[in-house]
N, C-alpha and C positions, 0 to 999 in steps of 0.2 A: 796362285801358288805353283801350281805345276807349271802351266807354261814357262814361268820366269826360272822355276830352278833346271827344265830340260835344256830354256835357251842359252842358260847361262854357261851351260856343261860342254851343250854345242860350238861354243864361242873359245872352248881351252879353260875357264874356270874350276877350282875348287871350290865345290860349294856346299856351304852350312847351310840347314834350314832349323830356325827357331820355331819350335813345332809351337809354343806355345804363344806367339806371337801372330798367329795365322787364324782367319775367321772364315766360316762358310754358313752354309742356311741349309736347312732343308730342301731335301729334293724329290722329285717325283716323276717315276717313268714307268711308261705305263700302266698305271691305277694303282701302282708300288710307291709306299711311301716311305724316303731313308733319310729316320732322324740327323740333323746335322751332325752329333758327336760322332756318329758311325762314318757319313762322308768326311770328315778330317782325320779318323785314323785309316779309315782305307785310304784316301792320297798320303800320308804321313805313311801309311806300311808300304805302297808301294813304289814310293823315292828313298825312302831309306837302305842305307848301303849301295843303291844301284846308278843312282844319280846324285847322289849326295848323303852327308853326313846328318843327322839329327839330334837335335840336343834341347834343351831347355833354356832361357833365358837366365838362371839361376846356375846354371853351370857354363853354361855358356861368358861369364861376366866373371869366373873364375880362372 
């Protein structure tokens, strides 16, 4: 998700990301464990506004 919305941005795009349409997993570094929900809205907070717009699938399809 990140790479494609930075590259996308890099390229001259306006770009939407359907926040609810995006999957990740659990992650772990060093002996620190962060639940999946936490790693999609920390990338989901940290592209929002700055390299793209965020929206829902539901609003989005309005």
């Amino acid at each position: 998700m990140v790479a494609t919305v930075r590259a996308s941005v890099d390229l001259g795009f306006e770009t939407t990301l359907i926040e609810d349409a995006c999957a990740t997993r659990d992650l772990s570094y060093e002996g620190k464990d962060v639940p999946a929900e936490q790693v999609h809205y920390a990338f989901v907070g940290a592209l929002n506004g700055m390299y793209c717009a965020v929206t829902s699938t539901e609003d989005f399809l309005q």
